[in-house]
N, C-alpha and C positions, 0 to 999 in steps of 0.2 A: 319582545324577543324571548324565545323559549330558548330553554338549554336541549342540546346535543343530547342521543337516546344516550350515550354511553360517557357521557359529561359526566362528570365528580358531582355535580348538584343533582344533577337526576338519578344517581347513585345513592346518595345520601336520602332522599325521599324516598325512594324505591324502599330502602333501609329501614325510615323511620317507618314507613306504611307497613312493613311485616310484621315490624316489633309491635306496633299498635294491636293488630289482627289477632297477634298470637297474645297480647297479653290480655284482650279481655276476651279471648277464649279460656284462656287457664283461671280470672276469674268469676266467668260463669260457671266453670267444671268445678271451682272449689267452693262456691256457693251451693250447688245442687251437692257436692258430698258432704258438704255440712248439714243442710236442711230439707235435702232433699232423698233421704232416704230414712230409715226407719233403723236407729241404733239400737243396740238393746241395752238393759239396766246394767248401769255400775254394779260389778259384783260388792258387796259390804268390805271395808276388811276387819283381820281380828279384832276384837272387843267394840265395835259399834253395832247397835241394834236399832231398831225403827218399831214405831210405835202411829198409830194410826189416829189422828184426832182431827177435830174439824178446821178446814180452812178457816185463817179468820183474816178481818180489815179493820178498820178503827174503831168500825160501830159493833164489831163482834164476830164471834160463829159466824159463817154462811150456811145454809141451809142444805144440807142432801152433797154438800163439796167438802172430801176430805182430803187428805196428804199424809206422806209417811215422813213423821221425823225422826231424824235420825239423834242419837246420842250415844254418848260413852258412860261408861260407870263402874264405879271401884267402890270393892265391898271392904268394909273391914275386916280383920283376921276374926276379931271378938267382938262383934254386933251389939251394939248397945239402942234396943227402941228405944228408948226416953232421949238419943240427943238427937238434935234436927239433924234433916239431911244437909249437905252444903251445893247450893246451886252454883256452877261453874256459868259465868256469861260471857262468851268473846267478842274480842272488837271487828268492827269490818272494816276491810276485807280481810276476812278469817276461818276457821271451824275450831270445834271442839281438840283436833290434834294438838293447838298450843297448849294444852292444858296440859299434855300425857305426862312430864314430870311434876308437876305442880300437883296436879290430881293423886297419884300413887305417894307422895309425901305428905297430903290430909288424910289421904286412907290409913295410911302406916299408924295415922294419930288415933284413927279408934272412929271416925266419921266415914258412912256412907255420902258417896260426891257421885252426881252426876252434871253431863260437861253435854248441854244439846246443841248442835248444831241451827243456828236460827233458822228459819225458811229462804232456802231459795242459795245457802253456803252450804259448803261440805259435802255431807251426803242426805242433808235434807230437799226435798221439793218444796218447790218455790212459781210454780208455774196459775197457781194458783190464791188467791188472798191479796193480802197488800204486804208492802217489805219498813213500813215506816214502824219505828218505838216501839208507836204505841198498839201498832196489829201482831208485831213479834211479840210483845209481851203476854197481845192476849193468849197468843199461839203456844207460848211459856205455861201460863196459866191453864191452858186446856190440857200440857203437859202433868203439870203436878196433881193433878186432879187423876188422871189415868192413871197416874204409878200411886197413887193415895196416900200421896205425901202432906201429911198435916202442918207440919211446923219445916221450915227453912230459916238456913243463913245463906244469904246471896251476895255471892262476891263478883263481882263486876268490873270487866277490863275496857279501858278506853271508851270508844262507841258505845257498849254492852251497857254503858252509863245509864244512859236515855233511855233502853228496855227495864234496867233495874227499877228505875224510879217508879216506871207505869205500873211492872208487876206489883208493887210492892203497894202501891197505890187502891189495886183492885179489894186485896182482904188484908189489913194492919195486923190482924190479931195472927196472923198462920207466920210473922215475918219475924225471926229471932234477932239477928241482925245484919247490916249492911254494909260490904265491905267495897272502896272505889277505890283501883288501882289504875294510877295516871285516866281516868273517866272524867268524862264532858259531863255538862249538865248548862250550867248558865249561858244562854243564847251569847252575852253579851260578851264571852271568852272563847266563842268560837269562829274562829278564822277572824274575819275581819268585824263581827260582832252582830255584823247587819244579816236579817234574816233574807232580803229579798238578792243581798251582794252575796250571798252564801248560795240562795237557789241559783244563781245565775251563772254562778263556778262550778256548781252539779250539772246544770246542764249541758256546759260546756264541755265540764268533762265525757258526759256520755254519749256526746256525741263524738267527741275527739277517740275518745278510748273501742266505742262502743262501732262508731261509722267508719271510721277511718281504715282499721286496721281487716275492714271487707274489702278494702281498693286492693289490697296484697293478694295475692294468690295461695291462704298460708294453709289450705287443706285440713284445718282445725288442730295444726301446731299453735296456733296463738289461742285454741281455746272458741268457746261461744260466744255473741257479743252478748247474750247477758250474762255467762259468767266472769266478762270483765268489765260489766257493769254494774253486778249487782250492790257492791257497797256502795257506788253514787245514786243508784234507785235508791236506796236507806235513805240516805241524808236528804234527797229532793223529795220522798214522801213522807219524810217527819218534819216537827215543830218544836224547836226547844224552849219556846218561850213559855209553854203554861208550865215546864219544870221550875222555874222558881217558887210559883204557887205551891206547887205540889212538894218541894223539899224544905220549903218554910212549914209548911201542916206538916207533914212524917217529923221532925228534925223537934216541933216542939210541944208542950203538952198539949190535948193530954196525951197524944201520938210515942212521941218521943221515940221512934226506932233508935236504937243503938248506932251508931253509925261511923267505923274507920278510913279514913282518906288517907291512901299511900301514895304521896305524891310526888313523882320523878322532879327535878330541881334543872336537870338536860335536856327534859324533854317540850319539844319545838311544835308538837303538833296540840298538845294540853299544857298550855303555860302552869308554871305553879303560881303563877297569880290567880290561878282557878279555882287552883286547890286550898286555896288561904282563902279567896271571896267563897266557896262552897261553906269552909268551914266556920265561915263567921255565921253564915247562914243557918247553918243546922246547929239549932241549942244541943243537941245531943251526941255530938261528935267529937271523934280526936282527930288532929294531925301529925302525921309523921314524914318528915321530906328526907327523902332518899337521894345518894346520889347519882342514878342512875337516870335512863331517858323511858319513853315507852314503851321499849323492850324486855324492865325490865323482869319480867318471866322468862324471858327465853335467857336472861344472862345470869339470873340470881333469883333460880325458882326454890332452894331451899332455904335462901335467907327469905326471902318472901313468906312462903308457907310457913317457919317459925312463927313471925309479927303474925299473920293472919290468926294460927290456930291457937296462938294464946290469946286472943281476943275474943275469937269462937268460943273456948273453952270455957271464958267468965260469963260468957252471954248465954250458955248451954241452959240454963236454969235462967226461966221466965222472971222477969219482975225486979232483978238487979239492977240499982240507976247505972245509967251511962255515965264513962268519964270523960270529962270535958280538959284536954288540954292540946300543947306544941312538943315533937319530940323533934328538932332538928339536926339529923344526920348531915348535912348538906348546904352549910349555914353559907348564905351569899358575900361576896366580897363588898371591903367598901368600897362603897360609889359616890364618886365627887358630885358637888351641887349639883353641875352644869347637866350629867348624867341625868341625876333623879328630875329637873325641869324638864328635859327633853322628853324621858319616858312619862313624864306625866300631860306632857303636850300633845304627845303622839299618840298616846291613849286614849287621850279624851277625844281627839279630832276625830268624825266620821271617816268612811274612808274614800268621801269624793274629796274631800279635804285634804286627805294624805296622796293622793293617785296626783291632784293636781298640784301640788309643791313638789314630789319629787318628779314627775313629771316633767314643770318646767325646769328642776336643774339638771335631769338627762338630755333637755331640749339642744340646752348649753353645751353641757360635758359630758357625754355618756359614760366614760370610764370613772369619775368622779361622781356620777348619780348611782351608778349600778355599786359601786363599794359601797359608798352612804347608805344605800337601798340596803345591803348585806348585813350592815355594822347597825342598822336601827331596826330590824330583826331580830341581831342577836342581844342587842342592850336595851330596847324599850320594847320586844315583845309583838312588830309590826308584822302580819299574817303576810306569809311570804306569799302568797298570790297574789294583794291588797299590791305589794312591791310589785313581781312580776307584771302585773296591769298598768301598773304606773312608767314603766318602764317602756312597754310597747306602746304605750301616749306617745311618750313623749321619743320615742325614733319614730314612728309613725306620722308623730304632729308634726316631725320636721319635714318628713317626705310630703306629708299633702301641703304645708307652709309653700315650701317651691314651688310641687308640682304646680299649686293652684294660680299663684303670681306670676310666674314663669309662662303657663299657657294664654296670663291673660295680657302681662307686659312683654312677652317676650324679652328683646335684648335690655327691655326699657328692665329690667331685674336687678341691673348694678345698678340704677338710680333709687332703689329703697332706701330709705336712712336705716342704718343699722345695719342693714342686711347685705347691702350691694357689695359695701365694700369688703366682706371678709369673703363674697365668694372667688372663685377659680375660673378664670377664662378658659375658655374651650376652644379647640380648632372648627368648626360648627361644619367642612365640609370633613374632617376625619369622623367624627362622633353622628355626621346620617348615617354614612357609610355604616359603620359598627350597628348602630340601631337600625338598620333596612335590614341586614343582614340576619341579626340573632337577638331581638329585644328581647327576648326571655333570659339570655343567656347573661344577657348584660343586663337587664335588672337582676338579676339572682346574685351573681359576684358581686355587683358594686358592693352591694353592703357589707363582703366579708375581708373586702382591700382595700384597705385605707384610705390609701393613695386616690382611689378612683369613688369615695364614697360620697362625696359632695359633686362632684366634676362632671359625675356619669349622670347626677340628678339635672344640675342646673342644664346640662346639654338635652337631655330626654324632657326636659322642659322649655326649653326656648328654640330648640333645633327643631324645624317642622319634620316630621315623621309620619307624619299621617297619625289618625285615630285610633288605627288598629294598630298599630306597635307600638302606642304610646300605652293604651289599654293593656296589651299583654307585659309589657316593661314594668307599669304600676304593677299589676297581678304578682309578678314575679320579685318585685323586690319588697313585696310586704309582706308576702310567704318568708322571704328571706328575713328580713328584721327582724319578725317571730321569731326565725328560729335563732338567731343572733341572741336576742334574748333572752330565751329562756338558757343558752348555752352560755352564755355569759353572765347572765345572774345564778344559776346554778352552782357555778364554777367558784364565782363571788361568793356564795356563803356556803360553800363546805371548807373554802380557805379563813373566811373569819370566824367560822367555827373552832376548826382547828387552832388558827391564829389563838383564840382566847382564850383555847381550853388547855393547850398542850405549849403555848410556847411564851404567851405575855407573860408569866410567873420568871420569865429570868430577864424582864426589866425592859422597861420602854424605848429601849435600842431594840430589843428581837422583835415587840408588839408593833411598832414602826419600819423595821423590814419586813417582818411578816404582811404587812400590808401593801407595801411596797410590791413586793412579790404577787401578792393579789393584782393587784392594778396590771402589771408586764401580764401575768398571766390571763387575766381577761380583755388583753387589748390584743393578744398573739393568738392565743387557743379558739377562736371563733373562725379565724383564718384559714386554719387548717381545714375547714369542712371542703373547702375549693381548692382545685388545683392549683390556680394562677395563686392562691395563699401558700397552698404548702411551697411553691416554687419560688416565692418571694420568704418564704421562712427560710427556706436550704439556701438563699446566696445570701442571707442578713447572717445565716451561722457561718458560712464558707467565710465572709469575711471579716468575720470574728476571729476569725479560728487559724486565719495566715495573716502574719503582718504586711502583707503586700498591700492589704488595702485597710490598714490600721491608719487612724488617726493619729497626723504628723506627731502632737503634745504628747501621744504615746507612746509610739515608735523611737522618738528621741530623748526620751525623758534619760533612758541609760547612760545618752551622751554628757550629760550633764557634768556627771564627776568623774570619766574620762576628762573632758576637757578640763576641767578645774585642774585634774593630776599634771595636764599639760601645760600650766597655765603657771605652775607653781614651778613647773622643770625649767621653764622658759624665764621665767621670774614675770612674766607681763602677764597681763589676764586678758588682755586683748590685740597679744602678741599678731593671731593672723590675720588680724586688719591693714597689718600693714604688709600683706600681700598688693600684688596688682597695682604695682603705684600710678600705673595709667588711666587706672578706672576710679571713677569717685566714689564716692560714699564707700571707703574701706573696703577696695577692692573689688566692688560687687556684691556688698552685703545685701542691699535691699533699694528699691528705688534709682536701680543704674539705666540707666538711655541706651537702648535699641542700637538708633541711629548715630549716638555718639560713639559706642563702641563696634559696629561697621565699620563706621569711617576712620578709628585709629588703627585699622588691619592695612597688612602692605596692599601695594594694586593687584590683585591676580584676578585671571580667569576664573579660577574655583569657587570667589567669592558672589555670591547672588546681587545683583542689584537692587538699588533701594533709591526708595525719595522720603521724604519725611514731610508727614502732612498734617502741620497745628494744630490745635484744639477751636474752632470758630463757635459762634453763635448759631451761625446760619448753617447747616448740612447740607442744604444747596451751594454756597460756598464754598465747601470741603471737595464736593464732587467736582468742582470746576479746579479745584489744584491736584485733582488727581487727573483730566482731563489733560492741562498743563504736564505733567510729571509725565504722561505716555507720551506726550510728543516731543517734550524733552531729552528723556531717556530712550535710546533703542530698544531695551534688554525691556521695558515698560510699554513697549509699544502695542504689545495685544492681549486680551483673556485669553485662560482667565490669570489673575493676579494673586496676590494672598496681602488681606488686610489685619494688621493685626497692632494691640497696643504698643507702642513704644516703652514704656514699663509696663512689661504683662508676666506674669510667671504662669508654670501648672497650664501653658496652653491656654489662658485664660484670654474669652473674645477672640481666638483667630479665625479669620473667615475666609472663604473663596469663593472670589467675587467673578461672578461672570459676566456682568453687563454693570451701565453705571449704575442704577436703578439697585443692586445689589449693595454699590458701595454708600448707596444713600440709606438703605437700610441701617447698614452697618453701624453709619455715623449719628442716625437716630437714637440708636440704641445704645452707641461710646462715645461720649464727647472728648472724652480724654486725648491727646496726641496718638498719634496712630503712624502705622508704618507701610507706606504700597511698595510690595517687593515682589520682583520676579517671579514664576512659579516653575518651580521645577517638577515633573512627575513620577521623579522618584522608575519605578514605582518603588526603593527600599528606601530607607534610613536608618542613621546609623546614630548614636552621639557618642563622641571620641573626647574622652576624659585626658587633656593631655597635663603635665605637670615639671615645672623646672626642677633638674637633678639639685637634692639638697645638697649643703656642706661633705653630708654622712653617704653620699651616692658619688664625689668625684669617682669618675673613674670605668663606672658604671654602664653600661647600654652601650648605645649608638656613642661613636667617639669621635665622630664631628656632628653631633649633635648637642645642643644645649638642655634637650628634656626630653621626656620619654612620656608614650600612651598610658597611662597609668590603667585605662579599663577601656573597651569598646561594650557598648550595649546596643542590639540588636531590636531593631523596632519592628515588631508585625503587627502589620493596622488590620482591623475588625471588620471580615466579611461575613454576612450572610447569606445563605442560599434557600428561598423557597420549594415548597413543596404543593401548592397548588391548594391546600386547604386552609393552611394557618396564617392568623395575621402576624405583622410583623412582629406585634407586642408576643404573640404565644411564641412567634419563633426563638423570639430573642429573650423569653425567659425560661426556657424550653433548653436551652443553650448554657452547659455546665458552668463555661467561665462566664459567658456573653451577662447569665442572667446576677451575676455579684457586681454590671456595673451597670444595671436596666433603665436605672433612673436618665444614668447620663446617656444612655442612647434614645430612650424614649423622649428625652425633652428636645435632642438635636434632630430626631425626626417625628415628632409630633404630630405633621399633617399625614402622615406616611403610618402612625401606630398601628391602624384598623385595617388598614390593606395587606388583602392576600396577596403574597408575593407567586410569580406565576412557577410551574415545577421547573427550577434550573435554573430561573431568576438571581444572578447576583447584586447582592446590595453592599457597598462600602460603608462602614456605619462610624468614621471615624477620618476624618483627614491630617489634623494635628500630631505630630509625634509624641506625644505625650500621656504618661499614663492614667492619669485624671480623668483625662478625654475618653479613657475607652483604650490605649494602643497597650501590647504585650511587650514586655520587656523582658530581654532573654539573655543572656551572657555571649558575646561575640568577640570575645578572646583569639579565636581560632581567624578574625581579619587581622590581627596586628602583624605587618611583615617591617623590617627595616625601610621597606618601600615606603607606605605609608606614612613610616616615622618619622622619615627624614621629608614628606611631603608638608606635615603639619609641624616640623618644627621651623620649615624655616617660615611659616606664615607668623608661627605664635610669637617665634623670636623677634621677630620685626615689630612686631606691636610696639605704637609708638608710646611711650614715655611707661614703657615696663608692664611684661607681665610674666606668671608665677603660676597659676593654677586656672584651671576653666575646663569648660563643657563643649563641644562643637557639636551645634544639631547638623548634621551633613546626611544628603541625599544625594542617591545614585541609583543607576540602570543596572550596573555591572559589576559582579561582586570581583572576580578576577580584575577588572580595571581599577577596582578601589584598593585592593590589594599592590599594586604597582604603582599606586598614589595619583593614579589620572580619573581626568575624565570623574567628577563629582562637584556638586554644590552645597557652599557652608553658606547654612539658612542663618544659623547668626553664632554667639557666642556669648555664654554667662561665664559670672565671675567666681567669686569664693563661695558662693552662695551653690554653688553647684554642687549635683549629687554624682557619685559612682553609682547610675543608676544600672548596671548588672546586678545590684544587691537584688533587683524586681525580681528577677527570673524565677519562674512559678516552682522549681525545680532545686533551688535554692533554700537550704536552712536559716534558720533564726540566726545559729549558732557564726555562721559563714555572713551570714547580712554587718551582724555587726561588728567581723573582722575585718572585715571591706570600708564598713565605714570609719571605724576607728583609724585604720592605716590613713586612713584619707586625710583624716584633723591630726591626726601627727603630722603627717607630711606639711600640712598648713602650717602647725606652729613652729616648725620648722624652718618653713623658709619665710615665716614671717619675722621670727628672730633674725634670720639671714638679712632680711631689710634694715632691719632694728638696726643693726651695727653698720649699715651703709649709710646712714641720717634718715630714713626713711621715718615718719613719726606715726603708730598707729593710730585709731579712735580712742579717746577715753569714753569709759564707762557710757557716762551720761550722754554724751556722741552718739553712741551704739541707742540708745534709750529714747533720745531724739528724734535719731533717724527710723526710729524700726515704730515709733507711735506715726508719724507722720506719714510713713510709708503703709502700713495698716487701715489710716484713718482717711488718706486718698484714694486709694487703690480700689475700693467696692467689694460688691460680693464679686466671686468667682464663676464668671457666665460660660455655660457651654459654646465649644467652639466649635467651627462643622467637621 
């Protein structure tokens, strides 16, 4: 079946096929104006000049191929021939510009510096030669030869490391001395130490850097791909391993270069374990650790230039021995045993070694591998791509783990040992539907929503889809892991960087929230790259942020020493239990009977009917006394009904049941006693807080009446309305308020999440009056008439063997008839336990919530003292203690109701 010419679906393809058309038009148009027309030369800018020498590769010169390189250079005011020049060498990716204060503060010293741009950076050409070490060096060397520079000191940043060596390498006697500022050299402190795991993250990057960023359309805003590739050509066409040979001969006789190592102690990308294993290396050298990272020239280029040019200075005149020692500016903290084992495990271990232990404990816990991952980076020196790699193992090893057993066992997948049982059942005919629909879409979010990141796998792997949108599903959610990954380890260590630079020094309380805050922050911030994330972030803060839908322990904790003040006024501390002397367990504190307090209300019309149907073994059983119970009861005689616990709170398991098959469900899944009652359809509800006039109230309200409505709350149940594109899951978290209670609607309509609701489609997403369930609670003050009042006092008063305070859930057709006290049904009635739930109303202050509640528990101990002095005897303590473990330890979890 095709869709309709002017159908939403064929709209949306129409859509997609333009956007296609039009976007790899605009990247053909910016491919051909990058490389397909003829730019003309970079103009110079002030003080760079170029200099014409031969191309060269690793073997040398090329023949009849030159280039113009570029460099800078600063003369001194009073030119001294007799000292060397000072060769400036920068890191990649760089040019000769880092130098421009560095440089003018050697010059000032009385030293001609010049600062070249390598081949292929800056403003030198690069289209020609090779880009590794040891061909830039030659390219150096063809340099110093044209400007007829005899004698150099070569000071070398970062990268420029591995050029310095080789120049220096080619003629010893022209080399005064050697200066390494945070510079590479030992293969075996680069990255992950391995040369071929080194080439294989150059390549990777040059393609990612290099290929990727031609899919954009960015008309050579992002640059050329080789000039955002050329520092990883560097590193893929050099070799750092014959540099220890080569800085073992320079470093000792009869060679002995002079040689300075200023080694940053922050910086991440050249550990100063480098710069300590360099200097062990080279008999001829000093070290000096600094407290800064590999910036730092751009942060501290005249204290820099100081250390250097007093070193320059002693070396200026040939033949003076080198001095050999440690100046540590930057002295490390102590580190406990456990620390220095760790870094020395982690050191040693290769790094398929390290990829597959952290690996397997991202496999487990990702939030718990990706910190570790962070924190043994910054403490044992682990090459943060070594981590990054380890990381995408292991979310990736989980996705192909399922995928693979999932498409081979199918359902048979919760029979794995180990495995079956932590995974998540799925609705298998909601989750085709979603995967026929959009498997790109939904392998791309699963990974960035928690909630659906296991759920959306085990389903795209057990639920038949066909090949082709199991294919694209995979595709799409391993693009997404990546980028999960690299966003959430990124994120992981600029926080434990931070964490140990700036905040652990005031005590392993801050170093322990500081990590803490890591963890929230890389389990939330990866979220946000998705909508349905950001959308599940805005209702996780909305209901942070209003106590409506604060956690009970929270919300009440204020009450606590109110009550106590009440308790001391009263002289009882468990004065309001002895509220309600009709109802047991202290009025209605916890664990009261449904059905037993029905059936102590007078007979009226307004009350709903009910049967009460035991807890059996059998749930074929159960369904046969509800069977009984309809043809017993008139008011029971037809669907639908409403099945619900006989001690249930929070709306907890009420159901409506439309056929018996419904009610055998039911009883499947609540063994507990249960209630079959009437159903009334509303369509409102109301619950009517009514409460006996205290001592301190003779006199008061209605004057033949015994009590008064203390508060009406106003119940509006949760519709949704479709739009013809979104499922119900977007709709309903799309939905300002709807989306702060998403969990609870999407579990009561779970086979319903994926489905497009059709445009004008209404959906009730909420039958219970209750606001747990999903119902709005609003302040309905404006029903309380003398009507009413005097309708609900004479039911409450009658209550047989006393009662004093309670809740009436009451449904009605007719707000005007419920006003005049007719024509409604009271669904049942709580006891002391009950809330003034007008405090909900979304509209309602903090300030006002818990004036409402306070008056409430005054009112209680009030006319619980009132009993007090009638013989009435409340709970003691341990009573209360008894009843509220037993009543917690029965009860279960709290199941959605429909």
């Amino acid at each position: 079946m095709t869709d309709a010419p002017n159908s939403p679906g064929t709209q949306r393809s129409t859509r997609r096929t333009r956007l296609v058309l039009i976007y790899v038009l605009l990247v053909l148009v910016s491919a051909w104006w990058q490389y397909g027309r003829t730019h003309p030369p970079r103009p110079l800018p002030p003080g760079v000049k170029q200099c014409a020498i031969p191309a060269t590769t690793d073997a040398g010169p090329i023949t009849d191929e030159s280039i113009d390189l570029a460099y800078r250079e600063w003369d001194p005011e009073f030119p001294d021939p007799a000292r060397p020049v000072v060769l400036l060498i920068h890191g990649t990716p760089g040019s000769s510009a880092e130098f421009t204060t560095f440089g003018d503060d050697l010059a000032s010293r009385g030293y001609r510096v010049i600062a070249p741009d390598l081949p292929g950076f800056g403003y030198s050409e690069g289209d020609l030669g090779g880009r590794s070490f040891l061909a830039q060096a030659r390219a150096l060397d063809e340099l110093l030869q044209a400007l007829n520079v005899s004698r150099v000191h070569i000071v070398a940043w970062h990268s420029g490391g591995g050029v310095a060596w080789h120049l220096a390498d080619f003629d010893t006697r022209r080399i005064a001395s050697l200066t390494l500022l945070s510079a590479i050299g030992l293969q075996e402190f680069s990255g992950s130490g391995s040369f071929y795991f080194e080439h294989a993250k150059d390549l990777a990057g040059i393609v990612l850097f290099g290929g990727v960023p031609e899919l954009i359309p960015h008309f050579g805003l992002l640059g050329s791909a080789d000039s955002r590739t050329a520092w990883l050509m560097n590193r893929w066409q050099s070799d750092q391993r014959p540099l220890r040979g080569v800085m073992q001969r320079l470093g000792s006789p009869p060679v002995s270069i002079p040689t300075l190592i200023i080694q940053g102690r922050r910086d991440l990308t050249v550990s100063w374990r480098a710069g300590d294993e360099h200097h062990k290396l080279i008999a001829s050298s000093e070290l000096d650790f600094v407290p800064y990272d590999w910036s730092m020239l751009r942060k501290q280029p005249h204290l820099i230039a100081a250390r250097v040019a007093a070193f320059l200075a002693y070396h200026d005149v040939p033949g003076l021995p080198a001095s050999r020692g440690v100046i540590d500016s930057a002295p490390t903290r102590h580190r406990r045993p456990q620390v220095l084992w760790l870094e020395q495990h982690v050191r040693g271990a290769p790094w398929y070694a390290q990829t597959s232990v952290i690996g397997k404990v991202v496999l487990v816990s990702p939030t718990i591998g990706i910190i570790g991952t962070a924190l043994l980076v910054h403490a044992a020196d682990l090459d943060p791509f070594v981590g990054m790699v380890a990381i995408m193992m292991g979310l990736i090893g989980q996705t192909f783990m399922i995928a693979v057993l999932g498409r081979l066992l199918g359902r048979g997948l919760y029979k794995v040992p180990w495995i079956g049982k932590g995974l998540p059942h799925v609705d298998e005919h909601d989750w085709r539907r979603r995967l026929t629909r959009a498997p790109s879409r939904e392998g791309w979010r699963s990974v960035f929503v928690p909630g659906q990141r296991l759920a959306s796998l085990v389903a795209a792997s057990t639920v038949d889809v066909g090949l082709t949108g199991f294919v694209f599903y995979m595709l799409s959610r391993l693009a997404a892991a990546i980028l999960w990954s690299i966003s959430g380890y990124a994120l992981a260590l600029v926080i434990v960087i931070w964490v140990y630079r700036d905040v652990a020094r005031f005590g392993p309380v801050a170093e322990v929230g500081g990590l803490i805050l890591a963890a929230v922050l890389v389990n939330v911030t990866p979220t946000l790259l998705v909508r349905m994330g950001r959308q599940r972030f805005i209702a996780s803060a909305g209901r942070f942020l209003h106590f409506e839908y604060w956690p009970a322990k929270v919300f009440y904790a204020p009450l606590i020493p109110y009550a106590a003040w009440q308790a001391l006024r009263r002289r009882s501390l468990t004065a309001f239990t002895a509220c309600n002397p009709g109802i047991p367990n202290g009025g209605g504190l916890a664990g009261e009977s449904k059905h037993q307090i029905l059936s102590a209300l007078p007979a009226s019309p307004l009350i709903l009917k009910h049967a009460l149907i035991p807890a059996a073994a059998d749930p074929q059983q159960r369904v046969m006394l509800v069977r009984e119970a309809m043809q017993r009861v008139p008011e029971l005689a037809a669907f639908p009904l409403i099945l619900k616990p006989d001690m249930g709170e929070r709306g907890h398991a009420v159901r409506l049941i439309h056929c018996h098959d419904d009610a055998l469900r039911c009883f499947q899944d609540v063994p507990q006693p249960m209630i079959l009652q009437q159903y009334h359809p509303g369509p409102h509800e109301v619950g009517v807080l009514w409460c006996r006039k205290p001592p301190s109230m003779a006199g008061q309200g209605e004057p033949d009446c015994e009590g008064f409505i203390f508060s009406v709350t106003l119940k509006q149940f949760p519709f949704i309305v479709g739009d013809g594109e979104q499922t119900l899951e977007e709709l309903i978290l799309a939905h300002p308020r709807y989306r702060k209670q998403a969990n609870v609607f999407l579990n009561r309509h779970h086979a319903r999440s994926g489905e497009v609701l059709a445009r004008g489609e209404s959906l009730r997403l909420a039958v219970a009056g209750n606001h747990a369930q999903g119902t709005l609670f609003l302040d309905g003050a404006h029903l309380i008439t003398p009507a009413l009042t005097r309708a609900m006092d004479r039911i409450a008063a009658n209550f047989k063997g006393g009662f004093d305070f309670g809740r009436f859930d009451v449904r009605y057709a007719d707000e005007e008839a419920l006003k005049r006290g007719e024509d409604f049904g009271i669904l049942e009635l709580n006891g002391i336990a009950s809330e003034s739930t007008n405090l909900y109303d979304p509209s309602s202050s903090l300030v006002r919530a818990y004036r409402i509640l306070f008056s409430q528990w005054r009112m209680l101990f009030e006319l619980g003292a009132w009993r007090q002095s009638q013989g009435v005897r409340p709970l003691r303590p341990l009573e209360i203690r008894r009843l509220l473990r037993h009543h917690f330890n029965t009860r279960g979890p709290i199941k959605v109701s429909d």
